[in-house]
C-alpha positions in Angstrom: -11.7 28.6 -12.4 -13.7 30.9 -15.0 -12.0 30.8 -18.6 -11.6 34.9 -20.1 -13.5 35.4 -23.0 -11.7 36.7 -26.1 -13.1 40.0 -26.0 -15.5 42.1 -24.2 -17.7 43.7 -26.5 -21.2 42.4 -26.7 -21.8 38.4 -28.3 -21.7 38.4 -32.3 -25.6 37.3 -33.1 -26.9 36.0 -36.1 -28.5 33.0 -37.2 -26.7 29.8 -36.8 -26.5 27.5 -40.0 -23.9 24.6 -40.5 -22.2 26.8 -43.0 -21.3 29.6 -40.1 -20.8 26.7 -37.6 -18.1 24.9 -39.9 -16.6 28.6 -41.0 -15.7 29.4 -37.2 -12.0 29.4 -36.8 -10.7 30.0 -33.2 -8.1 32.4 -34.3 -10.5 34.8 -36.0 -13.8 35.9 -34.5 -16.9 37.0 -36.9 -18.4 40.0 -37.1 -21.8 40.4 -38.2 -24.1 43.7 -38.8 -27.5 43.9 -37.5 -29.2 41.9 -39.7 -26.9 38.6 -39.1 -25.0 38.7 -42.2 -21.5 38.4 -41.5 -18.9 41.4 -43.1 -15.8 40.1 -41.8 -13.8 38.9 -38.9 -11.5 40.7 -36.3 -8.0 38.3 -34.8 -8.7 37.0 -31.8 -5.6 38.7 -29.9 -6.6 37.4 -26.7 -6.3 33.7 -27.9 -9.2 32.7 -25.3 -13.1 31.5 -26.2 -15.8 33.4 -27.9 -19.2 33.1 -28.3 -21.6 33.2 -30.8 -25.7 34.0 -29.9 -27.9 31.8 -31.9 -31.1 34.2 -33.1 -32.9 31.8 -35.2 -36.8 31.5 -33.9 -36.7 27.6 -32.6 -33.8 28.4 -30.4 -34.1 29.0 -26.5 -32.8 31.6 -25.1 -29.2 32.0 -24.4 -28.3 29.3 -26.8 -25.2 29.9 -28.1 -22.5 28.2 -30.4 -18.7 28.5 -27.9 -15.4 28.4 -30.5 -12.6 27.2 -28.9 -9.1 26.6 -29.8 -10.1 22.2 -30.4 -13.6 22.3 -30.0 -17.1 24.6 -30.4 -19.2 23.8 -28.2 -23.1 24.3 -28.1 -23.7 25.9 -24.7 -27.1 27.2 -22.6 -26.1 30.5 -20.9 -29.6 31.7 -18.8 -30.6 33.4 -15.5 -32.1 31.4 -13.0 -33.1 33.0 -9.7 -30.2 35.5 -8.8 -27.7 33.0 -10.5 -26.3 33.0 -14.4 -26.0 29.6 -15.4 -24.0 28.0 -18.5 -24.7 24.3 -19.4 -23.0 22.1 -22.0 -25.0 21.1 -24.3 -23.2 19.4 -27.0 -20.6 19.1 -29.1 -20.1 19.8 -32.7 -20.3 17.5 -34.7 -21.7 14.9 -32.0 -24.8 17.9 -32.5 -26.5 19.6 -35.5 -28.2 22.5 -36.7 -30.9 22.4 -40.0 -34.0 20.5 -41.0 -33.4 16.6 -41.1 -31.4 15.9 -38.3 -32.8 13.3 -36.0 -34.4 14.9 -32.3 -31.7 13.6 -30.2 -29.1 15.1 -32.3 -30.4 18.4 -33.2 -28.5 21.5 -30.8 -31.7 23.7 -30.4 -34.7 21.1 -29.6 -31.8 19.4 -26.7 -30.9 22.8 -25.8 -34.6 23.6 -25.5 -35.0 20.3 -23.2 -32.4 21.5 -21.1 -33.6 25.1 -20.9 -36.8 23.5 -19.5 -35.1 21.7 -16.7 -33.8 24.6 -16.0 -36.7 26.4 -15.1 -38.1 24.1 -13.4 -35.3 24.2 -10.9 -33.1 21.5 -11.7 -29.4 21.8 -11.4 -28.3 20.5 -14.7 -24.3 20.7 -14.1 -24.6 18.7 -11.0 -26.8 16.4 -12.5 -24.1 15.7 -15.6 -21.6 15.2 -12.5 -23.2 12.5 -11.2 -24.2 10.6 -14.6 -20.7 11.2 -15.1 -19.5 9.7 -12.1 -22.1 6.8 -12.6 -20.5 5.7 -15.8 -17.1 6.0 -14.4 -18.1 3.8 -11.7 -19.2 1.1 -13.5 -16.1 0.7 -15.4 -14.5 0.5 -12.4 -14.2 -2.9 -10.8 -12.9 -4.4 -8.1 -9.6 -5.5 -10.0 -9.0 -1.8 -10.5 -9.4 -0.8 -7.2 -6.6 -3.5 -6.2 -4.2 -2.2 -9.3 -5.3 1.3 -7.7 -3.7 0.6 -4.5 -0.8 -1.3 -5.5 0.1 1.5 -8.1 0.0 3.7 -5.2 1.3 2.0 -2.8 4.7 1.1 -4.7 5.1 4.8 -6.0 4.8 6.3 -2.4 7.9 8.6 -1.9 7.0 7.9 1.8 7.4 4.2 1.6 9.5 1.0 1.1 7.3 -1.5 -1.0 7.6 -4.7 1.1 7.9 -7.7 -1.3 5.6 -9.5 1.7 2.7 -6.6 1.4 3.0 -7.5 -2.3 2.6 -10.4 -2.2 0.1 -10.8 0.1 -2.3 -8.5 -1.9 -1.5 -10.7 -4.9 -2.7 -14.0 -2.9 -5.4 -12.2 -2.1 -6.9 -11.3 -5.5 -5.9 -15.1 -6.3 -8.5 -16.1 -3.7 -11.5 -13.7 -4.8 -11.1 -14.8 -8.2 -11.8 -13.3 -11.8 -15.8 -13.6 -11.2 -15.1 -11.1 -8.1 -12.5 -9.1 -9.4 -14.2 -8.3 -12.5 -17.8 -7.3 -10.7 -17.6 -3.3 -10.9 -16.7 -2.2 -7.3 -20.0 0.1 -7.5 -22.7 -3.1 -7.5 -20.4 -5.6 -5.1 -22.6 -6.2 -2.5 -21.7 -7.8 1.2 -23.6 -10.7 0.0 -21.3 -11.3 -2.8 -18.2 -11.6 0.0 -20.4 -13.3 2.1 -20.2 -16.5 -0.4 -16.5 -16.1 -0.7 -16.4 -15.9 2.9 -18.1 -19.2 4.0 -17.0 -21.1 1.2 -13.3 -20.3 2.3 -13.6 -20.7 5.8 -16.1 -22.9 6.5 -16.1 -25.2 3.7 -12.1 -25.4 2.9 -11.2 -24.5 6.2 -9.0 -21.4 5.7 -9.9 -19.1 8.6 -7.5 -16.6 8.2 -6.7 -16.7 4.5 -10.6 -15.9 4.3 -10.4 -13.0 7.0 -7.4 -11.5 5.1 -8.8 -11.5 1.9 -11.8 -9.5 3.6 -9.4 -7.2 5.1 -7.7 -6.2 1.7 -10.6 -5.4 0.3 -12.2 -3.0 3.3 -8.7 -1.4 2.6 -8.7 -0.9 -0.8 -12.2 0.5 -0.9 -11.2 3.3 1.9 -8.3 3.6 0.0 -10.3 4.5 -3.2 -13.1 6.5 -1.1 -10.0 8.6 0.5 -8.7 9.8 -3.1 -12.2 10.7 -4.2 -12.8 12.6 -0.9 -9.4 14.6 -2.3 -10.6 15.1 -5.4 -13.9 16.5 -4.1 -12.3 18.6 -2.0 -9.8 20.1 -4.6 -13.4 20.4 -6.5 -14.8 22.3 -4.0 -17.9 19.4 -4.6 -19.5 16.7 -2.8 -17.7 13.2 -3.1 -19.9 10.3 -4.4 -18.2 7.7 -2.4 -18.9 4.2 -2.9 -20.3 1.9 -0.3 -17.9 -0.4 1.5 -19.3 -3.8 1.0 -16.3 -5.5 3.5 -17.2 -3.1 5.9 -20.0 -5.0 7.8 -17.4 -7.4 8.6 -16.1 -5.7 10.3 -18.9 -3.7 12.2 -20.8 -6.9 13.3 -17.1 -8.5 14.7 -17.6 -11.7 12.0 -13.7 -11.1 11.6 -11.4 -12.4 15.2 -9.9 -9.3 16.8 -6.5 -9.7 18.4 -7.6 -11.4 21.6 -9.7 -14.0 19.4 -7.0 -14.6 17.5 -4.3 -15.4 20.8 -7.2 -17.7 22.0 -7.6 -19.7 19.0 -3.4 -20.0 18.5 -3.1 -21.3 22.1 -5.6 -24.1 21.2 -3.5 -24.7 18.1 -0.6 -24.8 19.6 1.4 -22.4 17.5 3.1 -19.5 18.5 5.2 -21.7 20.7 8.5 -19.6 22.1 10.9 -22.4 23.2 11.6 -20.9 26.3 8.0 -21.2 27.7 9.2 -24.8 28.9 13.0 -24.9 30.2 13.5 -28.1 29.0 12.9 -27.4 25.0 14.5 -25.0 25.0 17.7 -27.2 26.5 17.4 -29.5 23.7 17.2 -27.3 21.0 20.3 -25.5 22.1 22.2 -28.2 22.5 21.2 -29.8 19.3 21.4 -26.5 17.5 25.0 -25.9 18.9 26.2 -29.4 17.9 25.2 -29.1 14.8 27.6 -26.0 13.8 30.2 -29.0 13.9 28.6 -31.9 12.6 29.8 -32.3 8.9 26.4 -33.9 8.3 24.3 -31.3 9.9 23.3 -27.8 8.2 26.1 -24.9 10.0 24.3 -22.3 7.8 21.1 -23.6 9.0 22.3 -23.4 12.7 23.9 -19.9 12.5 21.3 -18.7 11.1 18.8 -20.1 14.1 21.3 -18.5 17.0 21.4 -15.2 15.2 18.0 -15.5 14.9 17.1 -16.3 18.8 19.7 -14.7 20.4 19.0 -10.6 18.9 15.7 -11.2 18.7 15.1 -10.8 14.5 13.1 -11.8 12.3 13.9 -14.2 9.9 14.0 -11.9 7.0 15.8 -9.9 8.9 18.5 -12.4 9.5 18.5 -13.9 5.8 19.4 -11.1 4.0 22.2 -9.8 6.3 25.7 -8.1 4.4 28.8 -8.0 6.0 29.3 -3.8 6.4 33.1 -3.8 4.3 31.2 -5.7 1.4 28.1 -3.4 0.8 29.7 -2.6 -2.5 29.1 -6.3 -3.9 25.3 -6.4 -3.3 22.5 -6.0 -5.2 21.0 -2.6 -5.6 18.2 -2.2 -2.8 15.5 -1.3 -5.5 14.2 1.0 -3.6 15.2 4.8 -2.8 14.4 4.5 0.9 15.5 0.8 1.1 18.7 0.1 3.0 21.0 -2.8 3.9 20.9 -4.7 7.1 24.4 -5.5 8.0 26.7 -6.9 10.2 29.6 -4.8 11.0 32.4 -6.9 12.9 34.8 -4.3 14.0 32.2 -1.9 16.5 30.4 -5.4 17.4 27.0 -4.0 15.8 23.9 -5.8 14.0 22.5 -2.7 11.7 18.8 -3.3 10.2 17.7 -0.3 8.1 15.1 -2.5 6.7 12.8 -3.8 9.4 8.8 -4.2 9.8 7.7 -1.0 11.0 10.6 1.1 8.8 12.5 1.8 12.0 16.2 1.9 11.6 17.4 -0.9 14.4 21.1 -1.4 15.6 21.9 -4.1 18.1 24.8 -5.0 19.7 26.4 -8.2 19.8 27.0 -10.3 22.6 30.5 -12.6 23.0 29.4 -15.9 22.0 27.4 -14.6 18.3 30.3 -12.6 17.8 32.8 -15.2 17.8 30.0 -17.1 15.5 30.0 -14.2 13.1 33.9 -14.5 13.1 34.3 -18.3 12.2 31.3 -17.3 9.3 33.0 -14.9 7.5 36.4 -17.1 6.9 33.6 -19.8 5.9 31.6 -18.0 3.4 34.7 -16.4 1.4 34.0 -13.3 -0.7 30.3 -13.7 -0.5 28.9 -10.2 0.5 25.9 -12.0 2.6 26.5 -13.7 6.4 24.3 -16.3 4.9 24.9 -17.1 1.5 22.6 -19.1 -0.7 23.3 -22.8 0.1 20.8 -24.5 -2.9 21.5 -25.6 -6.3 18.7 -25.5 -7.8 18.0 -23.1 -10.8 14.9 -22.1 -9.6 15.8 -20.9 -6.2 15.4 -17.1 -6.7 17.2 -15.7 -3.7 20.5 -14.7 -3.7 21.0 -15.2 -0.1 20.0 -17.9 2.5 16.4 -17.7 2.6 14.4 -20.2 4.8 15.8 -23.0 7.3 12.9 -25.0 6.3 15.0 -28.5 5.8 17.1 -27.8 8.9 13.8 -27.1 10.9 12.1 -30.5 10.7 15.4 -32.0 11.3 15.6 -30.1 14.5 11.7 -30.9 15.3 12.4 -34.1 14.7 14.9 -34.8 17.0 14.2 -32.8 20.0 10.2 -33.6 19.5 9.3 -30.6 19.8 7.1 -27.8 17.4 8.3 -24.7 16.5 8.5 -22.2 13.9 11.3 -19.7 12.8 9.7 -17.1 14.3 8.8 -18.7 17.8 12.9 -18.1 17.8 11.8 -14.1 18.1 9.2 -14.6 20.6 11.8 -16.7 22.8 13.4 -14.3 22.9 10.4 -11.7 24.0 10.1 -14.2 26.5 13.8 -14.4 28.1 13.7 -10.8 28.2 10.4 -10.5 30.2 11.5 -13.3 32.6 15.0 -11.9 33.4 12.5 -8.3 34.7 13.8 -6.0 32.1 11.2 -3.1 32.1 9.0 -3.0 29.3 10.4 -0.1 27.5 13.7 -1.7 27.0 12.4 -4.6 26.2 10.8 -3.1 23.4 13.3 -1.3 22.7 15.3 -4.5 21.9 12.5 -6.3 20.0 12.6 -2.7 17.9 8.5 -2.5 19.0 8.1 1.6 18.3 5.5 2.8 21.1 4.5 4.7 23.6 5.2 8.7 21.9 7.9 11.1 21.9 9.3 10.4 25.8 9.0 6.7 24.9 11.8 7.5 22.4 14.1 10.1 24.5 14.3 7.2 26.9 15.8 4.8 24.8 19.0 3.1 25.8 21.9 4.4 23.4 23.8 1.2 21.8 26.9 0.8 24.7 24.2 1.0 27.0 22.3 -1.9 25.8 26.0 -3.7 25.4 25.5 -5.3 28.8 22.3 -5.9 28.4 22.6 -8.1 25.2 25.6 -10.1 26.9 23.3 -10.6 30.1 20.5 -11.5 27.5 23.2 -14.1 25.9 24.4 -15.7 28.9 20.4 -16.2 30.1 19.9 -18.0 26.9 23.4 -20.1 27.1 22.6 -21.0 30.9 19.6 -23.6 29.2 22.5 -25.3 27.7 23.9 -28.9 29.0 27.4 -27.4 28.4 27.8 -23.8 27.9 29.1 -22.8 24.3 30.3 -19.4 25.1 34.1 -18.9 24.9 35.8 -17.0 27.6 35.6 -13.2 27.8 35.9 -10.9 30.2 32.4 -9.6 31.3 32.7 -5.7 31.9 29.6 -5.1 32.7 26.8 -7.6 34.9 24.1 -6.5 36.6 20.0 -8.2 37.0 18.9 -4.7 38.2 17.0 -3.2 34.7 15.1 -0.5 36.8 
């Protein structure tokens, strides 16, 4: 947008001296008769910029001194082609007028330089830009890209920050290192990350950490190149974009796609749901179900597990679960669009407001959890969590049950058999898909968004999947040597999903 000059009437002219320079005052303007000497000033009622043309011999034309209200300005006002064109071309003091001042800092003889690139066609504004822009970029390094992205991704109105996102770009930073991190984000090369890349995953043998850390940076680099293609556009100017150096990682498929990625798991042997062999499964019920009784066995640990496997959660999901009457006791979700997942006895309902993909997720709870649920909440008194924290030590930092991890080997251990916490979800993926339930409800039940608008006005409403949960609950108990489930009243059986 054009700034208004103070005043229409035709630029005050007289010859520039550091005398009239250091006089100017923003509030008054100068007024000078035809032969330059000033006889007075008039107010400047219009409180905007004025100009003042320099008529002194060794200046170009259309150099003029620009007054306003914190700064004058030497400027370069000329005609080129059809176009009027005003240039910056200095500040005062940073500039001078008079005999004695050194080339580089005397207004007319850089204003003459200028005026010369002007007529020999070259846009001088643009030009500035993009020195501009150079020098900005090469204060700009890597580091501040990743600080750039966190900073925005934690103030988003339109997200929850996920403590695992967080961390995970932390880790990630920790990996490139300071002699990365501090290379300016403009000369970072594809080379650079090549190093990185082989050293981490060929040498030290960290695959994935390696691909990941690639990842992050291809995402903060569009994330960067996205808010300078705003800028531009709010500019009305061309973005100077930088060039992606994790890109060509990308492009020439050195990173595993999803279907590389399955492969290479199978022939690890991880991502192992319990049910895919009927037998595992058996023993880990069994040993799981004993184990609420056993004095000497973890019953956190094993609640937590059949919660776990039987709804189909995530761990995280299952750590930090309230009971619904005692929301009042818990810590603030830190968040304004975090929630509380909660347990909520009385309608029989798991509620997870804070999930993976930030969709709200209720499920309803089959007999045998339910009665679970029951027995915890007389065991874990006026604790507002299901699973309260269960460690002494000073330094645990959770204020809830956070990880199985001692109960786990002791489980592996016995039943000789590897698994993680999550193959508990994918068990249950599993159960589901064996027992023919379409794939939209199964989805539906793993809380896997997909498949558009008529994917969503077909969802089951929560009484309708009621019978499906307890079907899904007595499939699981059915791999038991003796069922667990107490006796209930089943409402509600069918195998046909369709």
């Amino acid at each position: 947008m054009t700034k208004k000059r103070a005043t229409n009437k035709p630029t005050p002219k007289t010859v520039l001296d550091k005398r009239t320079v250091a006089d100017c005052t923003f509030d008054a303007i100068p007024v000078f008769d035809a032969s330059g000497k000033q006889t007075g000033t008039v107010p400047n009622e219009a409180q905007a910029f004025y100009d003042i043309h320099d008529t002194h011999k060794d200046a170009p034309t259309g150099f003029r001194l620009r007054v306003n209200r914190s700064v004058k300005t030497y400027v370069l006002v000329q005609r080129v082609a059809s176009k009027v064109k005003t240039v910056s071309v200095g500040r005062h003091p940073d500039l001078l007028l008079g005999a004695g001042v050194a080339p580089d800092r005397n207004a007319r003889l850089v204003a003459a330089e200028l005026s010369a690139r002007l007529r020999r066609g070259e846009d001088i504004n643009q030009t500035k830009r993009e020195e501009r822009l150079a020098t900005q970029k090469s204060e700009v390094t890597l580091r501040v890209l990743f600080s750039r992205w966190m900073a925005d991704y934690v103030a988003s109105a339109k997200r929850d920050p996920r403590e695992n996102t967080i961390a995970a770009v932390e880790k990630a930073q920790q990996r490139l290192g300071h002699k990365l991190l501090d290379t300016p984000a403009d000369a970072l090369t594809w080379r650079d990350l090549e190093v990185f890349f082989v050293d981490k995953a060929t040498k030290k043998g960290h695959l994935t950490a390696a691909e990941q850390t690639i990842r992050w940076v291809s995402a903060v680099y569009n994330k960067e190149n996205h808010r300078i293609t705003l800028d531009a556009l709010q500019a009305k100017s061309q973005p100077s974009l930088y060039a992606n150096p994790a890109e060509i990682f990308i492009k020439t498929g050195a990173l595993r796609n999803n279907a590389e990625l399955e492969r290479d798991y199978d022939k690890k042997g991880v991502r192992r749901p319990l049910s895919g062999q009927r037998e595992h499964f058996r023993k880990w019920l069994d040993y799981v179900v004993a184990a609420r009784d056993d004095l000497n066995k973890s019953r956190t640990g094993a609640d937590y597990m059949l919660l776990t496997v039987v709804l189909g959660m995530r761990r995280n999901e299952t750590a930090g679960l309230l009971w619904n009457d005692r929301l009042s006791k818990a810590p603030e979700p830190g968040h304004a669009l975090r929630g509380y997942n909660f347990i909520d006895l009385d309608h029989a309902v798991a509620v997870l407001n804070v999930t993976k993909n930030r969709y709200a997720h209720r499920i309803p709870i089959p007999g045998f959890v339910l009665q679970m649920l029951r027995e915890r909440r007389l065991l874990v008194g006026d604790s507002p969590y299901v699973f309260p924290r269960v460690s002494r030590s000073k330094l645990a930092k959770a204020a809830h049950y956070n990880d199985p991890r001692s109960f786990l080997d002791e489980v592996k251990k016995a039943i000789k058999v590897n698994f993680s916490t999550h193959d508990l979800r994918r068990t249950f993926g599993n159960i589901v898909t064996e027992m023919g339930l379409p794939d939209r409800l199964a989805r539906q039940l793993l809380n896997h968004k997909s498949g558009g608008v008529v994917a969503r006005y077909a969802d089951q409403s929560l009484e309708q999947l009621r019978p499906v949960m307890e079907d899904v609950e007595d499939e699981m108990l059915a791999y038991a040597t003796t069922s667990p489930k107490p006796k209930r009243e089943r409402h509600f059986k069918t195998r046909s999903y369709a």
